[in-house]
MARNUTI-234739 format. One record per residue (C-alpha): residue in one letter; x, y, z. Coordinates in nm, 3 decimals. Example, Ala and Ser with C-alpha at 12.3 -4.5 7.8 and 13.67 -1.06 7.14 Angstrom:
MARNUTI-234739
A|1.230|-0.450|0.780
S|1.367|-0.106|0.714
//
This chain:
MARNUTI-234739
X|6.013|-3.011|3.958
X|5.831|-3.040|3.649
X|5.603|-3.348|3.609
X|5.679|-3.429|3.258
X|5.782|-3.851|3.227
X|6.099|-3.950|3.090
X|6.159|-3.795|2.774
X|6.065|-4.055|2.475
X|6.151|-3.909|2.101
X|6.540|-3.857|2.078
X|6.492|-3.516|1.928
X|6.334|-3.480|2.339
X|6.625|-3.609|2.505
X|6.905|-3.402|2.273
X|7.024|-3.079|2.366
X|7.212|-2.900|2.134
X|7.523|-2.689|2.298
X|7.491|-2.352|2.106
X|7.871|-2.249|2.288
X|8.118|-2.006|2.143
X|7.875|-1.801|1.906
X|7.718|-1.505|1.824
X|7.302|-1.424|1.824
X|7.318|-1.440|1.452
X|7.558|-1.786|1.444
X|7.342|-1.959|1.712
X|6.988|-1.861|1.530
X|7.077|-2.018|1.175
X|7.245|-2.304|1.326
X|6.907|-2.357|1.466
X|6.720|-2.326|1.148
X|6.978|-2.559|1.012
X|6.850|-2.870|1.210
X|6.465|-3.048|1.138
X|6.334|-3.159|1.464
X|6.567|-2.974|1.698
X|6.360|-2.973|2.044
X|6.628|-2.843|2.244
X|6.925|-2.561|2.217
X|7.154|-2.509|2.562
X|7.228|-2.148|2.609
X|7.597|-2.076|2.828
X|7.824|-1.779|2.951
X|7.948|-1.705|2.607
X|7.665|-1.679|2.415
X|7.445|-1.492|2.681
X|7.689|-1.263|2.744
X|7.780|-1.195|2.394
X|7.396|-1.206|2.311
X|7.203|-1.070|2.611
X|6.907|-1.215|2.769
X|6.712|-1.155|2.424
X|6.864|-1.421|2.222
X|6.638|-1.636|2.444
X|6.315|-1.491|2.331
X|6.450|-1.511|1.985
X|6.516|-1.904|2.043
X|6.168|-1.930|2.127
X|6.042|-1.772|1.890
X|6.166|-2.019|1.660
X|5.989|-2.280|1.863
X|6.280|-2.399|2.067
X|6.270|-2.504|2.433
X|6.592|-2.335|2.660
X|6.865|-2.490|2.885
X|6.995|-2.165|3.076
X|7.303|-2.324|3.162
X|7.460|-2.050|3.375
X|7.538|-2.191|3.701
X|7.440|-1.935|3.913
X|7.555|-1.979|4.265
X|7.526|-1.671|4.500
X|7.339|-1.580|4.845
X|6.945|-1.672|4.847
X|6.809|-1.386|4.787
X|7.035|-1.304|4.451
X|7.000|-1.703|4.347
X|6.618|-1.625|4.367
X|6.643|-1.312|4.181
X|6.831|-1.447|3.867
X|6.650|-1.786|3.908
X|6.290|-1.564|3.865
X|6.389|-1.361|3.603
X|6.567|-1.686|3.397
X|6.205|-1.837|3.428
X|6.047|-1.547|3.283
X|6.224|-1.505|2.990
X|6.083|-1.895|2.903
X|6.387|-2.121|3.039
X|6.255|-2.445|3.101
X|6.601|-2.585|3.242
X|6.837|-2.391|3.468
X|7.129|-2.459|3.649
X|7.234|-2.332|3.971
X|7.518|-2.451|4.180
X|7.410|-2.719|4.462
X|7.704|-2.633|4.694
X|7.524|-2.247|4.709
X|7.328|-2.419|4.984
X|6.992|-2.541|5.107
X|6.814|-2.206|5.130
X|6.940|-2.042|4.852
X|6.802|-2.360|4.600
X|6.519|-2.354|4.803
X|6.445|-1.990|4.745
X|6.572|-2.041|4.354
X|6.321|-2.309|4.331
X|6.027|-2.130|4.427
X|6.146|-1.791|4.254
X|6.155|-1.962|3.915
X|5.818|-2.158|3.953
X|5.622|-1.844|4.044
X|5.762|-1.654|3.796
X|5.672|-1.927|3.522
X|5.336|-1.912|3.645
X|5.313|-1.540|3.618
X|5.396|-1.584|3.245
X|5.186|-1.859|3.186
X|5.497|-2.102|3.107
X|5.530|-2.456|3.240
X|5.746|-2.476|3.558
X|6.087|-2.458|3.464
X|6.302|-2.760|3.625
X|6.628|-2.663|3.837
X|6.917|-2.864|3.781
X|7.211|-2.867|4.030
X|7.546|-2.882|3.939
X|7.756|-3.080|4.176
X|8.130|-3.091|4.093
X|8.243|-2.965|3.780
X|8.460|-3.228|3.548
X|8.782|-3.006|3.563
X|8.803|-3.058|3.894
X|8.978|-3.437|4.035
X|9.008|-3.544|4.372
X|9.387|-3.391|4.457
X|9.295|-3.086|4.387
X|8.936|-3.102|4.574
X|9.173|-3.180|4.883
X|9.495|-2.968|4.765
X|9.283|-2.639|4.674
X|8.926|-2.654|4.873
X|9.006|-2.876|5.162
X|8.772|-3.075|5.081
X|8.852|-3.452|5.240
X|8.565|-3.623|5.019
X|8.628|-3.822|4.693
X|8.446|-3.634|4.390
X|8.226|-3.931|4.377
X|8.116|-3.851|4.733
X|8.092|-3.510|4.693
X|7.866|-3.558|4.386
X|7.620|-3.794|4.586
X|7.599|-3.538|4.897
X|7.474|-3.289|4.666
X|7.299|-3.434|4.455
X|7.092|-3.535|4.802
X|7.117|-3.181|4.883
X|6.932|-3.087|4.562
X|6.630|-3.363|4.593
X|6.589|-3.216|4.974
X|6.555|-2.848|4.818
X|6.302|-3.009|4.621
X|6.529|-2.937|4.229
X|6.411|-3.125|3.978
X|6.767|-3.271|3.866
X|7.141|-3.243|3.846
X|7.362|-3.218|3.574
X|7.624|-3.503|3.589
X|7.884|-3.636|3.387
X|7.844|-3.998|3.188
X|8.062|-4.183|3.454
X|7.860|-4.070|3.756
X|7.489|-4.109|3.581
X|7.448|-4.483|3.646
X|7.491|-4.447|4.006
X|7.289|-4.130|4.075
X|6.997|-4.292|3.902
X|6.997|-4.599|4.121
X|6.929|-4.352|4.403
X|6.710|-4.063|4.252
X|6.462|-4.267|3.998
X|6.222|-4.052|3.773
X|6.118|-3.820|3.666
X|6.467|-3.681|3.876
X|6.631|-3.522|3.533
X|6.978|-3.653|3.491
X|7.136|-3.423|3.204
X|7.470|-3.501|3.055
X|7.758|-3.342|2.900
X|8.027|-3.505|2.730
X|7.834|-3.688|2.473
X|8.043|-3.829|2.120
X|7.849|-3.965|1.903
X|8.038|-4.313|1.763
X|8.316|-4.260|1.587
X|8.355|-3.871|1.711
X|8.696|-3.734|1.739
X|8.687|-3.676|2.146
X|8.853|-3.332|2.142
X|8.924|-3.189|2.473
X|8.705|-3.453|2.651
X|8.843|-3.745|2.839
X|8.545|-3.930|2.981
X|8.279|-3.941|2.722
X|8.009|-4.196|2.642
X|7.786|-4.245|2.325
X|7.431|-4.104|2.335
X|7.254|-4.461|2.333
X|7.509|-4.561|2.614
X|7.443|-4.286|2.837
X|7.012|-4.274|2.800
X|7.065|-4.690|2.929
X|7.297|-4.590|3.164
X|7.017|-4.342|3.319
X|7.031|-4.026|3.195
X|6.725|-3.844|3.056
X|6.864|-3.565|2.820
X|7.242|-3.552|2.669
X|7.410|-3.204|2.527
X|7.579|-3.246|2.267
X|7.838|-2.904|2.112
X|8.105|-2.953|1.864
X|7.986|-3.275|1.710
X|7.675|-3.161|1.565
X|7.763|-2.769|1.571
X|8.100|-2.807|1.385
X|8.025|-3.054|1.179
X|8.066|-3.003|0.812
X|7.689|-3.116|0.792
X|7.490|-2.975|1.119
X|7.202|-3.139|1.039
X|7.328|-3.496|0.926
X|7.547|-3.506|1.247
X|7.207|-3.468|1.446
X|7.041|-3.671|1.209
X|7.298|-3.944|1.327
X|7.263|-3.876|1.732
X|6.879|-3.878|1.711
X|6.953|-4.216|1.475
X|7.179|-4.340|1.713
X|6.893|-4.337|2.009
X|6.586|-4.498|1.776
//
């Protein structure tokens, strides 16, 4: 867990969602936006781009989400988890329901590695239940007999006992977890909307300056800022929004 206090600029507590690009799409967004802290890097564009397009990001003195969710035996978690942290990703997500030893073993992979680099220790941030999923089919498909809001809290617990640094969490389930994991426990959220953003394919959403009272300490934001017809007035407005 990294030791850093809750994040107080809004540039700090904004990740921009660089999904559906390619290398060359994702770098000039970047240079598009003064006083962008934060990019989050997914499936698409590190598949498309290859590990490399995070040493580009840093180079243009960016710090990484690694938001690829890796969730396999221990010794693979660690693996990926090691080499994530080497290549500079500061915040990496890795599925909580992979288990106790395998975030364990994640956790430590990706702090030594840091160290061997000379980067700061990267935080691990579990993802509990994904927001496609509602409590039917959690019952109907995975047997699961838990509510989603139970579920969420179980692994969330699971994560603080591994010794992760944070979960990822949707804007309806923030309030709660932070009553029980206070800082500097990172609570990032997706499915910001800035007021007055069209909601697209999201259903539960909340504005940034809603969600940071609600609890959480860093919001991704996509489509409103990256397909905007101005990039860097739309952030100009979520970092306005959080003043």
């Amino acid at each position: 867990m990294t030791k850093e206090t809750v994040p107080r600029s809004p540039a700090d507590q904004l990740i921009v969602a660089l999904d559906g690009m390619q290398r060359s799409e994702a770098l000039a967004l970047c240079a598009q936006l003064p006083g962008l802290r934060w990019v989050k890097v997914g499936l698409e564009l590190f598949v498309a781009a290859g590990p490399d397009v995070l040493v580009a990001l840093r180079e243009q003195g960016l710090r990484i989400f690694l938001d690829l969710k890796f969730h396999d035996i221990p010794a693979t978690m660690a693996g990926a988890c090691h080499r994530a942290a080497s290549l500079g990703a500061e915040l990496i997500t890795v599925h909580a329901c992979a288990g106790l030893k395998a975030l364990e073993a994640a956790q430590t992979a990706a702090t030594e590695a840091a160290s061997l680099e000379g980067f700061p220790a990267p935080t691990l941030l579990a993802v509990t239940v994904l927001t496609s999923w509602d409590d039917k089919r959690l019952a109907d498909e995975l047997t699961i007999q838990q509510s989603i809001d139970q579920r969420v809290e179980s692994l969330a617990g699971l994560a603080m006992a591994a010794g992760l640094g944070g979960c990822v969490c949707s804007s309806r389930e923030v309030s709660h977890l932070r009553q029980r994991h206070p800082w500097p426990f990172e609570l990032v959220t997706p499915g910001i909307r800035p007021q007055g953003a069209d909601l697209q394919d999201q259903a539960r959403v909340m504005t940034p300056a809603a969600a940071i009272a609600a609890g959480a300490s860093r919001l991704v934001i996509g489509r409103p800022i990256t397909k905007a017809s101005d990039p860097a007035e739309a952030f100009r407005r979520c970092c306005q929004e959080l003043e």
